[in-house]
TORKOLNU-13384 format. One line per 4 residues: number of its first residue (from 1); for each residue y, x, z of N, C-alpha, C. Coordinates in steps of 0.02 Angstrom, whole numbers, padded with zeros to 5 digits. Each point is the difference from the previous one (the first is absolute). Example, Ala and Ser with C-alpha at 12.3 -4.5 7.8 and 13.67 -1.06 7.14 Angstrom:
REM TORKOLNU-13384
1 = -00284/00660/00390/00059/-00045/00000/00060/00045/00000 ~ 00053/-00018/-00036/00059/00042/00003/00055/-00039/00037 .
END
This chain:
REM TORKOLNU-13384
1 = 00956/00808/-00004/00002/-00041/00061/-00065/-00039/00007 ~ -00026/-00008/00072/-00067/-00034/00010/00045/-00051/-00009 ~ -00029/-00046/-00048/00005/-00076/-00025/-00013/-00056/00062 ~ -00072/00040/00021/-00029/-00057/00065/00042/00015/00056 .
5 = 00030/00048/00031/00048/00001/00041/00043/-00015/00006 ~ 00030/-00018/-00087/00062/-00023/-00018/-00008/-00087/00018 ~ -00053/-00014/-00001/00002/-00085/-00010/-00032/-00004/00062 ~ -00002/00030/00065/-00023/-00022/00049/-00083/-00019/00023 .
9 = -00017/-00010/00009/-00070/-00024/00026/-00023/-00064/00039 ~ -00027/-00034/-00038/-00036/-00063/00048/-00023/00005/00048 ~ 00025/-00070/00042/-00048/00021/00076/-00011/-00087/00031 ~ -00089/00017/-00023/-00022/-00082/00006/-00039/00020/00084 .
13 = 00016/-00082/00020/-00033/-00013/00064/-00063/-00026/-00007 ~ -00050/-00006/00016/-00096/00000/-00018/-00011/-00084/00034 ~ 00004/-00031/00022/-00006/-00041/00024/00058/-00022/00081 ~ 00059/00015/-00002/00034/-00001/00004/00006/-00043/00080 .
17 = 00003/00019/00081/00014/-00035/00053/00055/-00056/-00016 ~ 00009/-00057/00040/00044/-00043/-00025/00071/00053/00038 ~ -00001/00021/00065/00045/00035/00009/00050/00039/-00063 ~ -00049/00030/-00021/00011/00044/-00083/00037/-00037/-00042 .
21 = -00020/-00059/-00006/00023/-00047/-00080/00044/-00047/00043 ~ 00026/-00008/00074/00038/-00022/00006/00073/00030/00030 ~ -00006/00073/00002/00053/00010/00030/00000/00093/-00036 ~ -00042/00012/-00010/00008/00081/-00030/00003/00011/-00079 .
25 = -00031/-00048/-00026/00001/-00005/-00063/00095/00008/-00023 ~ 00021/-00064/00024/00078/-00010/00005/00049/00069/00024 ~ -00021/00025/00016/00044/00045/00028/00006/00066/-00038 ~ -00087/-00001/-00046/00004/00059/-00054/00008/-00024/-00056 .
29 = 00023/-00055/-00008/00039/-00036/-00057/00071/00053/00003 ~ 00039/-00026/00068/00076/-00009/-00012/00008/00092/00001 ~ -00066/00045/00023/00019/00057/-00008/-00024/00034/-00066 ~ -00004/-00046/-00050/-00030/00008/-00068/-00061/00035/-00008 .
33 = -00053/-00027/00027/-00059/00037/-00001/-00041/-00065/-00063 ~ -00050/00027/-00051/-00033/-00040/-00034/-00065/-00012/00040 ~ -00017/-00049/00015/-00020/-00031/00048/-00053/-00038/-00050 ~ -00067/-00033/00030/-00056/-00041/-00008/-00030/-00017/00027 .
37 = -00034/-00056/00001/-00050/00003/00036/-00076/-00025/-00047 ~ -00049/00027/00042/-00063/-00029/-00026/-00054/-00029/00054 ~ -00029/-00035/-00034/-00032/-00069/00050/-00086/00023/-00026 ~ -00033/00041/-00045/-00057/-00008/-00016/-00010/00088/-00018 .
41 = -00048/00031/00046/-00004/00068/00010/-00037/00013/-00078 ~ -00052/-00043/-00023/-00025/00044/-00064/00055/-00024/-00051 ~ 00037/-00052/-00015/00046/00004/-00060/00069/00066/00019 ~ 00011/00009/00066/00050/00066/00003/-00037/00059/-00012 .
45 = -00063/00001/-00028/-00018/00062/-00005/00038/00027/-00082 ~ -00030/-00076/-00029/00029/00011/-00066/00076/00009/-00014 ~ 00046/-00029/00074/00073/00001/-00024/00027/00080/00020 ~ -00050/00040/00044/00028/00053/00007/-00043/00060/-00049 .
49 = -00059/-00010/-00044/-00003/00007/-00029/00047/00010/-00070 ~ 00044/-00047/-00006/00068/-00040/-00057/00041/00086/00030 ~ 00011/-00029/00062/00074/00038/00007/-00024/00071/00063 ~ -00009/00045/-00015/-00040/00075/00009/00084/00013/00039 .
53 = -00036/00039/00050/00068/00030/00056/00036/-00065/00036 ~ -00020/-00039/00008/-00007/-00056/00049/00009/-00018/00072 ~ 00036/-00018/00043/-00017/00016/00080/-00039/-00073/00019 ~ -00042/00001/00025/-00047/-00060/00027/-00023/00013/00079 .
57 = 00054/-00054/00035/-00050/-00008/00065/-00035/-00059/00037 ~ -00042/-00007/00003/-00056/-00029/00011/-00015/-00034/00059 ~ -00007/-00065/00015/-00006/-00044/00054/-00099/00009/-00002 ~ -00009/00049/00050/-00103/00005/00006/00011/-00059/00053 .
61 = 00033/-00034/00010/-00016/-00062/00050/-00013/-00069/-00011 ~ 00002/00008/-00076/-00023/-00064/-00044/-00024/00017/-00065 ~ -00044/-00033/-00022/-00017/00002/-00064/-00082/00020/00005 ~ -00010/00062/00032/-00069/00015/00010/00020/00038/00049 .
65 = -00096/00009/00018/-00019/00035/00072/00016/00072/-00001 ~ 00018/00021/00066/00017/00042/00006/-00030/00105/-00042 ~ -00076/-00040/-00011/-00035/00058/-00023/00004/-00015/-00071 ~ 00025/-00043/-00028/-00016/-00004/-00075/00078/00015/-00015 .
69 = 00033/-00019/00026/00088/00054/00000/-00001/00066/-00024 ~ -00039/00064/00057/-00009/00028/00008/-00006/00018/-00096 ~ -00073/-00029/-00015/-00041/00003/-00055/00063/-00014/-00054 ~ 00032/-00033/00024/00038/-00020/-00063/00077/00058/-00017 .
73 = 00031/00017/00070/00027/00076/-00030/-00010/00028/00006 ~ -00070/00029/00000/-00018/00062/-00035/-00026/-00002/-00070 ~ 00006/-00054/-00017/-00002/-00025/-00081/00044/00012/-00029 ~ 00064/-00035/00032/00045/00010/-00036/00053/00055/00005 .
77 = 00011/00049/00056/00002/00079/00009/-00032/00025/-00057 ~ -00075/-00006/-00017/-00031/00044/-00032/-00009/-00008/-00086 ~ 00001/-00048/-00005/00010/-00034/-00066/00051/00017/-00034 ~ -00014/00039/-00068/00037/00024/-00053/00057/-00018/-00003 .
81 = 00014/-00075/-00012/00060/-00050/-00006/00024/-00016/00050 ~ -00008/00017/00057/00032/-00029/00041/-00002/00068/00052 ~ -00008/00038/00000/00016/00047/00051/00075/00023/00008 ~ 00018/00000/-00044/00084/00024/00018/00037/-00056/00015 .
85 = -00048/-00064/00039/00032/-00052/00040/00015/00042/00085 ~ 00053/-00011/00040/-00007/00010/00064/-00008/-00061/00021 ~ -00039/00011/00061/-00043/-00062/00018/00035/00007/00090 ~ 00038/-00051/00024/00004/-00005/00082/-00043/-00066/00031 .
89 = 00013/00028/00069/-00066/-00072/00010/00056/-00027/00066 ~ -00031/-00076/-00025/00054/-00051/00057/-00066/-00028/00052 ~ 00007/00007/00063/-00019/-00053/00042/00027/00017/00048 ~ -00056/-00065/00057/00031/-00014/00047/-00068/00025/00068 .
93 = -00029/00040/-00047/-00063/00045/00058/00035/00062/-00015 ~ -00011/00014/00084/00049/00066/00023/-00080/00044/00021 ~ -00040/-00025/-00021/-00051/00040/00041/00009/00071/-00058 ~ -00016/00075/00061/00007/00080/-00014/-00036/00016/-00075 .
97 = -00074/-00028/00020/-00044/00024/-00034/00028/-00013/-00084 ~ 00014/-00065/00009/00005/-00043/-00067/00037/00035/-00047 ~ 00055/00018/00050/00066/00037/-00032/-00013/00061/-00036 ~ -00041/00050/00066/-00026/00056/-00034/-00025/00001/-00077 .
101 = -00067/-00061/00004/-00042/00007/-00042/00060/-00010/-00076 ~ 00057/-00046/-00005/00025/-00008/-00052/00056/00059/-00002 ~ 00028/00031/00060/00050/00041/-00043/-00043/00072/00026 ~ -00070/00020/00009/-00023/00073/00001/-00038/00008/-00050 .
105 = -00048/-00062/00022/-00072/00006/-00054/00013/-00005/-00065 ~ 00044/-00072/-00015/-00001/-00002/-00066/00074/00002/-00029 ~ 00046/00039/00025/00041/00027/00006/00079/-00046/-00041 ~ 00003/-00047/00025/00035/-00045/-00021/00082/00024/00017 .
109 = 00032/00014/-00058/00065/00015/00026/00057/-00043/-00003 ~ -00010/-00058/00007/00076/-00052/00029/-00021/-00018/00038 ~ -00019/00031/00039/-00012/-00015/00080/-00053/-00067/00023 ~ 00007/-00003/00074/-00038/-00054/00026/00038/-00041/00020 .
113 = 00036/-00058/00004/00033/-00012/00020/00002/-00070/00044 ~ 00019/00012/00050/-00035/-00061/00074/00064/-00031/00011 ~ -00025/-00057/-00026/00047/-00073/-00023/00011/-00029/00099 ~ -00039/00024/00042/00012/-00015/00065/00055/00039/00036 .
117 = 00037/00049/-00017/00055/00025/00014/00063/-00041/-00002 ~ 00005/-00045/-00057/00045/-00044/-00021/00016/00010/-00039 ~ 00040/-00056/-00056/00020/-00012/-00071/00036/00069/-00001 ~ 00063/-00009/00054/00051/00068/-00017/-00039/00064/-00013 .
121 = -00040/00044/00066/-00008/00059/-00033/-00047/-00017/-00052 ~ -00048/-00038/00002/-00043/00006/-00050/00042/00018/-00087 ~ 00050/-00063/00013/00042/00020/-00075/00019/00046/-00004 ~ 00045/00054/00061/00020/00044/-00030/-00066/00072/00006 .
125 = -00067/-00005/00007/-00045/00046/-00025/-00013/-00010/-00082 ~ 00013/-00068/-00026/-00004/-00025/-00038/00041/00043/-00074 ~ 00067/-00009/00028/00082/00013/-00034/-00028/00073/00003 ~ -00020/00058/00043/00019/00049/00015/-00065/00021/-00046 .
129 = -00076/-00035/-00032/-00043/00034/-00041/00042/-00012/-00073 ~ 00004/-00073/00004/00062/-00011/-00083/00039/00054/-00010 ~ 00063/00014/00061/00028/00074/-00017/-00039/00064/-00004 ~ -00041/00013/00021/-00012/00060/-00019/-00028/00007/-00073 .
133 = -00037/-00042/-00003/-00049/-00031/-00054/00068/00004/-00082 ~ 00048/-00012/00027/00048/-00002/-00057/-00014/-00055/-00042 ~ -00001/-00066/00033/-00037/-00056/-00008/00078/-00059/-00053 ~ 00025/00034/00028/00071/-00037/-00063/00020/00057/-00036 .
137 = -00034/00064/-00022/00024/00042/-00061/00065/-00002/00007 ~ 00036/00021/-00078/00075/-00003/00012/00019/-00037/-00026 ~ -00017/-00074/00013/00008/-00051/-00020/00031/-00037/00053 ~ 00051/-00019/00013/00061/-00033/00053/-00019/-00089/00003 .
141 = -00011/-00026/-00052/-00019/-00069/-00002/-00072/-00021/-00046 ~ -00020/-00048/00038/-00089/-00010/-00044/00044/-00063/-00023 ~ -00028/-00010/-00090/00029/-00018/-00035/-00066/-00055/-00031 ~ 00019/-00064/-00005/-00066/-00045/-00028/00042/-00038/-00088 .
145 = -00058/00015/-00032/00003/-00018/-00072/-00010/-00079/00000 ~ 00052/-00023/-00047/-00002/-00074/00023/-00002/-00028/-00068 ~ 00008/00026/-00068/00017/-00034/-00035/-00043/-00070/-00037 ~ -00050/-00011/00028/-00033/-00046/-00024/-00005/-00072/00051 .
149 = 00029/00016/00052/00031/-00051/00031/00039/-00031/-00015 ~ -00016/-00077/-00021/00033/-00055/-00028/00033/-00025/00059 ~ -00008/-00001/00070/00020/-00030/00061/00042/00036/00032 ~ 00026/00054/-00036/00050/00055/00029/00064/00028/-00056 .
153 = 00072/-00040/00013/00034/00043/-00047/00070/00019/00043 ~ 00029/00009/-00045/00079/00019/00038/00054/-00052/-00048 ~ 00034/-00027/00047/00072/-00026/-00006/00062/00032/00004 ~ 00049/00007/-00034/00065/00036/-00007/00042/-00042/-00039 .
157 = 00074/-00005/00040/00043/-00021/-00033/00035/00030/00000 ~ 00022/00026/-00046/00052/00049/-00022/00084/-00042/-00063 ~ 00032/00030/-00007/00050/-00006/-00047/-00014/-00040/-00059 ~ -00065/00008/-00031/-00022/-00014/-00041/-00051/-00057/-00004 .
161 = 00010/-00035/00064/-00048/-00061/00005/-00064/00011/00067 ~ -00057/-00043/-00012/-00040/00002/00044/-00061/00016/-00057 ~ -00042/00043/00055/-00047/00045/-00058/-00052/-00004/00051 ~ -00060/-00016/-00019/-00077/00020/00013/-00044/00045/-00024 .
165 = -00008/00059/00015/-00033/00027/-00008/-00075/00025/00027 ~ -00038/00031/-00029/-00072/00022/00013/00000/00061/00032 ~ -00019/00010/00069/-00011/00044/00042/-00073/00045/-00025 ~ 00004/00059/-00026/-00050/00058/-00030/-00014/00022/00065 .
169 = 00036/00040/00046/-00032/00036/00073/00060/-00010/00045 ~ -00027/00005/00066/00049/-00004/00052/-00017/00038/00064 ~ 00056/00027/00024/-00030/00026/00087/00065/-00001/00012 ~ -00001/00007/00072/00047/-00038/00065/00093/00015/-00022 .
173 = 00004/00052/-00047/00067/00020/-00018/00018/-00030/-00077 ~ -00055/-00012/-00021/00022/00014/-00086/-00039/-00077/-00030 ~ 00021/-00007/-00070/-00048/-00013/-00039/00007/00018/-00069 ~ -00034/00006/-00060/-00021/00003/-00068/00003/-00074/-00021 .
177 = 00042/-00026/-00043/-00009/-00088/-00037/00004/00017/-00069 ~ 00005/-00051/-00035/00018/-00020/-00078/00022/-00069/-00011 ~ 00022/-00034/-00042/00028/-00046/-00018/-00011/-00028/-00067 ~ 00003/-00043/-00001/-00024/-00041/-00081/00046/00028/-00036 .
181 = 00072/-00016/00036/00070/00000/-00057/00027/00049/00037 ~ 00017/00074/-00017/00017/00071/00006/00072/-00005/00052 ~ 00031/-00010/00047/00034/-00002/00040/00075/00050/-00018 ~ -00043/00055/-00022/00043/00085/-00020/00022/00008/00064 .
185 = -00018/-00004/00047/00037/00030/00042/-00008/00038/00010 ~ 00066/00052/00006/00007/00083/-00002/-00027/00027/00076 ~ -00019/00058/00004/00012/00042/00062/00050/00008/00046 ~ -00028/-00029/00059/00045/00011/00069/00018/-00070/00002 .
189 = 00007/-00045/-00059/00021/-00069/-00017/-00028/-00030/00110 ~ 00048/-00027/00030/-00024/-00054/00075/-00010/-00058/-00039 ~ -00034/-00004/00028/-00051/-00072/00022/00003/-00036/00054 ~ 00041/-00063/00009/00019/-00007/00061/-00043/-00048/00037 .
193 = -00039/-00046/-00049/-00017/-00062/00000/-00073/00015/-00009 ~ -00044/00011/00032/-00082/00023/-00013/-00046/-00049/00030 ~ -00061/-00032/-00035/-00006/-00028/00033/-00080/00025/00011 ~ -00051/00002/00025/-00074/00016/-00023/-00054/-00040/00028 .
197 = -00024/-00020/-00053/-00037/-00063/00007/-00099/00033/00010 ~ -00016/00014/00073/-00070/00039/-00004/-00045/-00047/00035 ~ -00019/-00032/-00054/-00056/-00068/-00012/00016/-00031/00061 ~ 00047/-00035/-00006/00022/-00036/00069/00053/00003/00047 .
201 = -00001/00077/00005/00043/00017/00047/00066/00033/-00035 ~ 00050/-00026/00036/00074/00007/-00034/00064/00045/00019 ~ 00018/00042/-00021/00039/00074/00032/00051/00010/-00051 ~ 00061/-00019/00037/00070/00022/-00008/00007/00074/00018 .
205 = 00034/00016/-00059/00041/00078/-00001/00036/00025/-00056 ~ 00027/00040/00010/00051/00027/-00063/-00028/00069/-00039 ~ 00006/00028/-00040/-00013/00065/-00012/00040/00032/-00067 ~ -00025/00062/-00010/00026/00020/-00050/-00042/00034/-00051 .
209 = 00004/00001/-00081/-00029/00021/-00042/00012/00057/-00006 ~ -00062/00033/00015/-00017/00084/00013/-00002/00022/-00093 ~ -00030/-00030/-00035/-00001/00020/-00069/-00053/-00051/-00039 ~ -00021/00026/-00066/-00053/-00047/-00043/-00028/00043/-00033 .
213 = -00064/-00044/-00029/-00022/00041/-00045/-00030/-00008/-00051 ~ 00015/-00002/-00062/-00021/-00058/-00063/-00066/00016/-00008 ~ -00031/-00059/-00009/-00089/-00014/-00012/00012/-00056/-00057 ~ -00052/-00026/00007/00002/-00083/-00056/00044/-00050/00012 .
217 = 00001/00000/00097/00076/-00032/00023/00038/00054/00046 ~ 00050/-00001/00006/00036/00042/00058/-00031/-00016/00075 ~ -00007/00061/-00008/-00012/-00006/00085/00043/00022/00057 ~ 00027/-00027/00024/00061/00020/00060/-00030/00033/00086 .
221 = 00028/00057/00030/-00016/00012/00044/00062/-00026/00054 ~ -00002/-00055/00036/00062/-00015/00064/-00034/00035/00065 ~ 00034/00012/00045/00007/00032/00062/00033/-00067/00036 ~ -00040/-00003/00067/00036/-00051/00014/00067/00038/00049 .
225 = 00044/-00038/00034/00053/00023/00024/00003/-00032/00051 ~ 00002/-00080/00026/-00018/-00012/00055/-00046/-00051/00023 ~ -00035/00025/00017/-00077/-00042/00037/00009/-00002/00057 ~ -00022/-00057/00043/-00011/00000/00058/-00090/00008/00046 .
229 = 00029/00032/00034/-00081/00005/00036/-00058/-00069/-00015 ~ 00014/-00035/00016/-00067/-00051/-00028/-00011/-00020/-00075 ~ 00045/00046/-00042/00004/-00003/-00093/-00078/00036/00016 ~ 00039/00070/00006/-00043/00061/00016/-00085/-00020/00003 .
233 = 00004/-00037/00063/-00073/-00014/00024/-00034/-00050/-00038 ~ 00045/-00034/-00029/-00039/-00047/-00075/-00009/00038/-00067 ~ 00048/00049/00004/-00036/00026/-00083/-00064/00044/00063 ~ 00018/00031/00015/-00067/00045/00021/-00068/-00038/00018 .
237 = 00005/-00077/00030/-00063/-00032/00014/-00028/-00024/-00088 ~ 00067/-00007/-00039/-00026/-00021/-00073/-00034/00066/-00027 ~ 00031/00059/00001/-00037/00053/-00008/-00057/00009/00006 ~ -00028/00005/00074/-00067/00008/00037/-00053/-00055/-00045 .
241 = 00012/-00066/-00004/-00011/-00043/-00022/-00037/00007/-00075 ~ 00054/00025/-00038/-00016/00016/-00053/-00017/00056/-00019 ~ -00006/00059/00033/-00068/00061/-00003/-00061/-00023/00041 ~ -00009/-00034/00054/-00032/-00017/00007/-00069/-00061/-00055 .
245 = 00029/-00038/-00047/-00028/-00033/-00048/-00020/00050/-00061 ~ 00044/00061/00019/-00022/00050/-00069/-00080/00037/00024 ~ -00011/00001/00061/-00030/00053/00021/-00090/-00073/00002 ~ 00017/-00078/-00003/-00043/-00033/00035/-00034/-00010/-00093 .
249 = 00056/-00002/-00033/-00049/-00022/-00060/-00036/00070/-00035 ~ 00003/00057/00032/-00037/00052/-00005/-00074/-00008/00020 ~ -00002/-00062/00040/-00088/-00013/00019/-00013/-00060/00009 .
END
């Protein structure tokens, strides 16, 4: 099995329209897309450098002039490390020529994409390169590693008292914990009483223990069982959040 297909593919925004980071970003959250953004064109050279097979599209409407854009993907098209990035381009110049020159000349294949149409279609040209692109692999939920977060754990009261535990990874259905003092709780064991504490923000739900798996401490996998829509949109903004800090201390 391709491994990289299996785990999906990144897809960072280049300098990102506020339109973008205020209303599209969110929306390829809740459709589980791994999402980024980057604010400084030569340190993303190095982050897509990091992570090879990459989707990157590109705001040429800030950052630099229009001809040094140009200069800059065909750098990174052509460049060893970074060519098996797909590269789309965002603005808000509809002029023919421009277009040509980026999806004939230098043959850019996630399209051109003209942010003056409006948020809607623009997103869904957007959704429709991610899908083809096979841009969430067969991976159903993007999943963020948490365990070194002191400002993030889980609460449960169960039969056996009230227990705090250390949240290892989480995404919008599930999480991975451990516990100081071993809980035993068996498989399928409900959980009625959940509480999840993600540096701040606070989410009631119930779930059930999918299984474990002995390490130095037990590690428990719960499923949650019922979340409500704005749970949802807080683990996923804690998510984003926290791949996002993975991807910033990379430069």
């Amino acid at each position: 099995m391709d491994e990289t297909l299996n785990l999906g593919k990144k897809t960072f925004f280049l300098y990102p329209h506020s339109v973008i980071q205020d209303e599209l970003i969110e929306e390829l959250l809740d459709d589980e897309y791994e999402v980024y953004m980057l604010k400084d064109h030569e340190k993303a050279l190095k982050v897509l450098k990091t992570f090879s097979g990459s989707i990157c599209f590109i705001n040429i409407d800030e950052g630099l002039k229009e001809p040094e854009w140009e200069e800059y993907i065909q750098k990174l098209m052509a460049g060893p490390e970074t060519s098996s990035t797909l590269v789309g381009i965002l603005s808000y110049n509809s002029d023919k020529g421009l277009m040509q020159k980026y999806l004939m000349d230098l043959g850019v294949q996630g399209g051109y994409i003209r942010l003056k149409l409006g948020m809607e279609e623009s997103a869904a040209i957007i959704r429709k390169t991610l899908e083809a692109n096979e841009a969430r692999g067969r991976r159903r939920y993007v999943r963020a590693i948490c365990e070194h977060d002191s400002l993030s754990v889980v609460n449960i009261t169960s039969l056996s008292g009230s227990l705090t535990g250390n949240i290892l990874d989480i995404s919008s259905v599930g999480i991975s914990c451990s516990f100081q003092e071993d809980p035993q709780f068996n498989k399928n064991t409900l959980l009625k009483d959940i509480q999840l504490v993600l540096r701040g923000a606070r989410i009631k739900t119930s779930g059930v223990v999918l299984g474990y798996r002995d390490d130095t401490v037990r590690k428990y996998v719960i499923l949650f069982r019922e979340l409500a829509k704005d749970g949802k949109k807080k683990i996923r903004k804690y998510i984003y959040s926290t791949l996002q800090q993975s991807i910033e201390v990379l430069v």
